[in-house]
N, C-alpha and C positions, 0 to 999 in steps of 0.2 A: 532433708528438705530445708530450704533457707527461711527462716524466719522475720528475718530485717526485709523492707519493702525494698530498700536498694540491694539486698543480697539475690533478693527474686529478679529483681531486674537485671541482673549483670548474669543471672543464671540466662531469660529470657536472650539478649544483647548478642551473649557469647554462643548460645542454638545457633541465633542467624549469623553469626561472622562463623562460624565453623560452618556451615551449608554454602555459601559465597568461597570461602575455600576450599573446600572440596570439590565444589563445580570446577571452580579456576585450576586444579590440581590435575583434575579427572583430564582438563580441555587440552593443557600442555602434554599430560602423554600421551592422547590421542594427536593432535599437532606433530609431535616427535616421530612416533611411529607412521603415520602418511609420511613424514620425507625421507626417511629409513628404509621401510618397503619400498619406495616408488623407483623404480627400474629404470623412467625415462628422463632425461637431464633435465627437460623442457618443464613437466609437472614437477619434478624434485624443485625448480628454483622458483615456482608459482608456491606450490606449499611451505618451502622455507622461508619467502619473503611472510607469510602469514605466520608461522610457525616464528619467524623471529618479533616478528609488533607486538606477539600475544608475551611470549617471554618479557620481552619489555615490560609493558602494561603490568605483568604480573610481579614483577621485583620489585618494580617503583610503588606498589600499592604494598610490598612488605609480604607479599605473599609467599613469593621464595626467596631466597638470598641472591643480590646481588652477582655471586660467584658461581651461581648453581645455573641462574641465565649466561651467566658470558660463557662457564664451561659446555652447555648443550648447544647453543650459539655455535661457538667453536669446533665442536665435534658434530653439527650439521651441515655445516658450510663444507670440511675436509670432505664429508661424505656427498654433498654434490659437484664438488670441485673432479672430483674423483670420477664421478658420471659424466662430468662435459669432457672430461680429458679422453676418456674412453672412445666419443664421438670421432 
């Protein structure tokens, strides 16, 4: 247990930013996988426009890396590209 008043508070600080990331964590693989599953070209580029802002959102807050957004980014897009070409 922390002793010091700022050792308790950085213990307190770091609960709530570890719960804000993990929500944020939880949302993107849920994000991911809707445009993964999704079979129709039409939902696949409704969920990936959604599924890319939140990536955004969450690299720019440091949440995940930078390169970890562009590569699911990347490898979501191949996979609706893939579905409207199919049409």
């Amino acid at each position: 247990m922390a002793h010091h008043k700022s050792a308790q508070k950085r213990v307190r600080s770091t609960k709530r930013r570890q719960e804000r990331n993990k929500t944020a964590l939880s949302k993107v693989k849920t994000l991911v996988k809707k445009v993964q599953s999704s079979e129709d070209a039409e939902k696949a580029q409704v969920y990936l426009k959604e599924a890319v802002a939140f990536l955004d959102k969450t690299a720019a807050k440091g949440r995940i890396h930078k390169n970890k957004a562009a590569r699911n980014k990347s490898a979501l897009t191949k996979h609706v590209n893939k579905l409207a070409a199919k049409k």
